[in-house]
Z-matrix of the N, CA and C atoms (Angstrom, degrees):
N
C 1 1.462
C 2 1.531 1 108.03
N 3 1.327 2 111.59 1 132.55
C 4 1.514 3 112.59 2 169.96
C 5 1.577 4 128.78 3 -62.77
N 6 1.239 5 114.58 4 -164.31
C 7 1.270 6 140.02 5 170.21
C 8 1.541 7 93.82 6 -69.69
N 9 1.752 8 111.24 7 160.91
C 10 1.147 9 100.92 8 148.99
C 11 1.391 10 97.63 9 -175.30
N 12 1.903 11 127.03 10 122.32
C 13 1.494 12 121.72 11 -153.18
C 14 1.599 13 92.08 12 -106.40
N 15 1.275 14 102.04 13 155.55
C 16 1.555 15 120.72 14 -173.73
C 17 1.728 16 102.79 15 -78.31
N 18 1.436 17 88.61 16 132.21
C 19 1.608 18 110.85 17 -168.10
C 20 2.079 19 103.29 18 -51.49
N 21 1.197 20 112.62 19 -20.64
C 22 1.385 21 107.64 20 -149.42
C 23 1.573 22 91.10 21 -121.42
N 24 1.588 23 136.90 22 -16.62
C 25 1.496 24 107.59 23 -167.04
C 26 1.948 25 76.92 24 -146.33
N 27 1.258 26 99.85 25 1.06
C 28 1.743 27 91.25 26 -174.12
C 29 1.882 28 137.71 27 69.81
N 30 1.392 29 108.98 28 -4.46
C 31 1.310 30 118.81 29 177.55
C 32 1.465 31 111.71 30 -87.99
N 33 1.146 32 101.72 31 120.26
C 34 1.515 33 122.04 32 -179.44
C 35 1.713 34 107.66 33 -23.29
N 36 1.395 35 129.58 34 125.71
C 37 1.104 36 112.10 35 -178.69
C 38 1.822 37 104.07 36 -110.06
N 39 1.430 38 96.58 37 157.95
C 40 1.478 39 109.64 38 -158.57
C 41 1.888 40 122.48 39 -63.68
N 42 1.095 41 97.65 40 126.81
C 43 1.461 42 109.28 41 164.14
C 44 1.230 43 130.29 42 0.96
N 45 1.523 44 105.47 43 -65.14
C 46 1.595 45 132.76 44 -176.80
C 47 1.374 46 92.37 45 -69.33
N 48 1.466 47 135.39 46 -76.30
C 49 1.324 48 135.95 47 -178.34
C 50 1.421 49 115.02 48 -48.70
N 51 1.145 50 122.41 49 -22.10
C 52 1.865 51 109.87 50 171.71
C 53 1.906 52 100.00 51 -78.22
N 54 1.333 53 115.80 52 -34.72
C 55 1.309 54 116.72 53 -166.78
C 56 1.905 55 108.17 54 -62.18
N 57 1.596 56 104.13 55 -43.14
C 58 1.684 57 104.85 56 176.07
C 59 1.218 58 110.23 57 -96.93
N 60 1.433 59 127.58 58 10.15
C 61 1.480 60 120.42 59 166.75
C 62 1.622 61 118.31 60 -143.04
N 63 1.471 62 109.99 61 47.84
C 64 1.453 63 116.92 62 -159.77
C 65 1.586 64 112.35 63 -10.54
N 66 1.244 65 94.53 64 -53.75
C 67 1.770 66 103.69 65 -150.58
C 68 1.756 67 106.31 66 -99.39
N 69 1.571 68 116.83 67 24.86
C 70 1.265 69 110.57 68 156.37
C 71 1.226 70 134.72 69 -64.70
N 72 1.290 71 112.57 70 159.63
C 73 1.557 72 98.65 71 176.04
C 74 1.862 73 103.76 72 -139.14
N 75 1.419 74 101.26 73 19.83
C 76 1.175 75 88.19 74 173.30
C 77 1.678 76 110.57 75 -132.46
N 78 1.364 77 123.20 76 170.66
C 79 2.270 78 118.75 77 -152.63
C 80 1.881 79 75.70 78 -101.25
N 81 1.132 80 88.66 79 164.38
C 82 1.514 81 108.23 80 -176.37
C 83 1.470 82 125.63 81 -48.09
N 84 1.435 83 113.05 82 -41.85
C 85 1.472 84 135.93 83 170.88
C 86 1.708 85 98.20 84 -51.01
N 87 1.150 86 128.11 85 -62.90
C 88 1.553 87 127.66 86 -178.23
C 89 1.225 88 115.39 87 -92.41
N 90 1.059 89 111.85 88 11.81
C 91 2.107 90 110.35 89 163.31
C 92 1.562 91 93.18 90 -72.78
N 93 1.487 92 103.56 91 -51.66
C 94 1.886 93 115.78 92 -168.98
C 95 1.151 94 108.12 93 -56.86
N 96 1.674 95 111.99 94 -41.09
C 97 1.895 96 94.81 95 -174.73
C 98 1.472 97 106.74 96 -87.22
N 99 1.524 98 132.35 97 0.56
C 100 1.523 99 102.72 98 -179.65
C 101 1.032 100 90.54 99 -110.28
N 102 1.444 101 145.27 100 38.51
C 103 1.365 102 125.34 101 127.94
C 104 1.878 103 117.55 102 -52.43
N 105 1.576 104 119.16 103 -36.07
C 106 0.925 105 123.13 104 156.35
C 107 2.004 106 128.21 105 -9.19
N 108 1.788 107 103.49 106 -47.18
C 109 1.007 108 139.88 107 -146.87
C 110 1.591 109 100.57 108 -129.33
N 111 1.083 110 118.69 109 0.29
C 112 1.691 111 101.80 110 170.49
C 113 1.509 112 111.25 111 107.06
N 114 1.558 113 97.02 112 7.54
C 115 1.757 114 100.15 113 -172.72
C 116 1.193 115 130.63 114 45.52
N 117 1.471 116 121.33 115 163.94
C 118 1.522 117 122.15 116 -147.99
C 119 1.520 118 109.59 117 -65.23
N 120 1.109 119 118.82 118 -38.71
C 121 1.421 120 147.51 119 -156.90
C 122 1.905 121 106.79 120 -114.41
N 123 1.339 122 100.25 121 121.71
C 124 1.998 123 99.92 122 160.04
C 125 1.741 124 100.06 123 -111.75
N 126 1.382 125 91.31 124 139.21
C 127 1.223 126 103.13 125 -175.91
C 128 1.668 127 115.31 126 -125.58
N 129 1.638 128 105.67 127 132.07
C 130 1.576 129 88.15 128 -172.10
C 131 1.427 130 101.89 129 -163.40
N 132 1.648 131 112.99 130 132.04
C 133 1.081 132 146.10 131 -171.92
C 134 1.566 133 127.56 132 -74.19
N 135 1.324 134 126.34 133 140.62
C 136 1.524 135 121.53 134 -164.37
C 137 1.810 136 88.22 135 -155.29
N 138 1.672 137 104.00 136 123.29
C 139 1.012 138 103.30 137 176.27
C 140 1.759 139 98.49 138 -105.75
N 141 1.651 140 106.68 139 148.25
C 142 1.216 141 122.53 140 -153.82
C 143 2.149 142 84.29 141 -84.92
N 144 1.192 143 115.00 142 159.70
C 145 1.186 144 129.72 143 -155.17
C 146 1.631 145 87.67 144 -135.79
N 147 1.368 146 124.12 145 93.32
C 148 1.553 147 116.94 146 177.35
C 149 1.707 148 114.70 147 -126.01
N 150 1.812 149 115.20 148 41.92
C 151 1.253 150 150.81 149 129.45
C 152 1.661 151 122.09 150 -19.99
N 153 1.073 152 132.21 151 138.29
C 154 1.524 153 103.53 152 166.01
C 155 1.947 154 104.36 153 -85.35
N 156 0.687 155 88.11 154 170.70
C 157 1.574 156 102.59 155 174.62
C 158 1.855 157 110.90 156 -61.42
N 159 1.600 158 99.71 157 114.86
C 160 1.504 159 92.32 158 170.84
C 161 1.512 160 111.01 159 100.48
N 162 1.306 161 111.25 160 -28.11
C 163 1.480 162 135.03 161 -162.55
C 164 1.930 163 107.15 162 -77.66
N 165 1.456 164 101.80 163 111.08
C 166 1.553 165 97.62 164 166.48
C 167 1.627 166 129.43 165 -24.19
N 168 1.252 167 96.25 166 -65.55
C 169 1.465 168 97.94 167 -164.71
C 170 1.571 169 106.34 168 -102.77
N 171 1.347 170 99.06 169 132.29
C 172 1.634 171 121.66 170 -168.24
C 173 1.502 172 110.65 171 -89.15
N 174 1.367 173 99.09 172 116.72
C 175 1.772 174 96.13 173 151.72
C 176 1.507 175 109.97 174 -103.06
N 177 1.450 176 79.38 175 -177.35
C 178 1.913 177 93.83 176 -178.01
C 179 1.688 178 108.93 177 -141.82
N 180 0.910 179 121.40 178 113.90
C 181 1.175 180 115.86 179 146.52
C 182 1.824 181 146.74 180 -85.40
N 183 1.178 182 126.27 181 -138.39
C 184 1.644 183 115.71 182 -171.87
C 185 1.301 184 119.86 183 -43.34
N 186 1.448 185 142.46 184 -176.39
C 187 1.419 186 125.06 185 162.41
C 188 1.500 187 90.18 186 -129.58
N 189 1.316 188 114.78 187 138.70
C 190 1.701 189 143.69 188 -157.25
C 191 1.576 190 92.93 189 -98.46
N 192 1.063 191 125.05 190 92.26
C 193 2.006 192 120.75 191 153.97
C 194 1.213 193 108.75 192 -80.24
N 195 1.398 194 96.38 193 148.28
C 196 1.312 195 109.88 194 154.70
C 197 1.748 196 129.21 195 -159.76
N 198 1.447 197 122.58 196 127.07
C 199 1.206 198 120.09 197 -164.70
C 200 1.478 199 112.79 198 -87.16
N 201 1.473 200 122.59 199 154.89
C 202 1.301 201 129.35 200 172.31
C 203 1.682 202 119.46 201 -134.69
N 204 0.768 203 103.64 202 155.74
C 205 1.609 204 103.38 203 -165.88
C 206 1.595 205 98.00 204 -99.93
N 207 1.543 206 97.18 205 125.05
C 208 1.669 207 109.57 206 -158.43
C 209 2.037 208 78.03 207 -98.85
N 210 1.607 209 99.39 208 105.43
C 211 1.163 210 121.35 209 -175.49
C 212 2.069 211 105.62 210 -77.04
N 213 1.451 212 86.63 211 -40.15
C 214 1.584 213 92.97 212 -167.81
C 215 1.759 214 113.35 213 -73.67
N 216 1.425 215 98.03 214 -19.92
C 217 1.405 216 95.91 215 168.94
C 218 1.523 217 114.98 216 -93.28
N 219 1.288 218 132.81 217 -15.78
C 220 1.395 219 114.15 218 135.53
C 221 1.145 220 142.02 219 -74.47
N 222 1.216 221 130.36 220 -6.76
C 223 1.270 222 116.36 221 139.33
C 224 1.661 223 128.72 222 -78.33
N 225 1.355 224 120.49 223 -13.60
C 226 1.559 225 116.18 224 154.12
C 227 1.744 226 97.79 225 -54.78
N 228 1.055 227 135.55 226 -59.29
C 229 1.330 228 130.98 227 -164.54
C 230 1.295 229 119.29 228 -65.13
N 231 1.153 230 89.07 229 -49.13
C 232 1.995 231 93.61 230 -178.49
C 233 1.651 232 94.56 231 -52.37
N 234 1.449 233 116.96 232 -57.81
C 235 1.847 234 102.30 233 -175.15
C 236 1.108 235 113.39 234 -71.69
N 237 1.373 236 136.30 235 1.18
C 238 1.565 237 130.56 236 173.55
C 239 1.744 238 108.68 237 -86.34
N 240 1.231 239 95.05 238 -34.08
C 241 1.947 240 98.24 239 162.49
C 242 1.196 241 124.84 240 -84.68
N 243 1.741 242 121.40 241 -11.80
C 244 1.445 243 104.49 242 159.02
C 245 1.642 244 112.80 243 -77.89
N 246 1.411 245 110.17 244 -51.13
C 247 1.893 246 112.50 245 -168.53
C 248 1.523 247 106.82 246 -41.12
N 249 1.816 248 114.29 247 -25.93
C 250 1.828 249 114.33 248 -179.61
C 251 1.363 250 93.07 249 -96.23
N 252 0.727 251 145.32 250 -56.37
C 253 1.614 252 139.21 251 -177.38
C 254 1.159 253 117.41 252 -53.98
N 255 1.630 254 141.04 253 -1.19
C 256 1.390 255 127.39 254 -167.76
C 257 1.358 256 101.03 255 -102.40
């Protein structure tokens, strides 16, 4: 696995943290503050509906996740670390 520098202050973020969060892009110090902001990740659940169609009584089967990269709260962050950083 490569390198890979944090979207918001640029320092390489750590090893261990790419290994339990492949697809971060931000070093440990700014995972913590954009919780501030809704955290890195929105995450949201869909339970599978395996009913026939039309049919009173409901089953359910698996529940479907899926994560998205809460873009707007890194960019709240990225400009909350330039206005202290300048």
């Amino acid at each position: 696995m490569g390198t890979r520098l944090c979207e918001v202050c640029r320092v390489e973020v750590d090893s261990q943290r790419l290994e339990g969060i492949s697809d971060t892009r931000l070093c440990a110090e700014h995972a913590e503050d954009i919780k501030e902001f809704g955290g890195e990740f929105v995450m949201t659940a869909k339970q599978q509906a395996t009913s026939k169609a039309g049919s009173l009584k409901l089953n359910y089967g698996t529940v479907e996740t899926t994560r998205k990269r809460n873009a707007g709260a890194i960019d709240k962050l990225r400009d909350k670390y330039r206005l202290e950083n300048q």
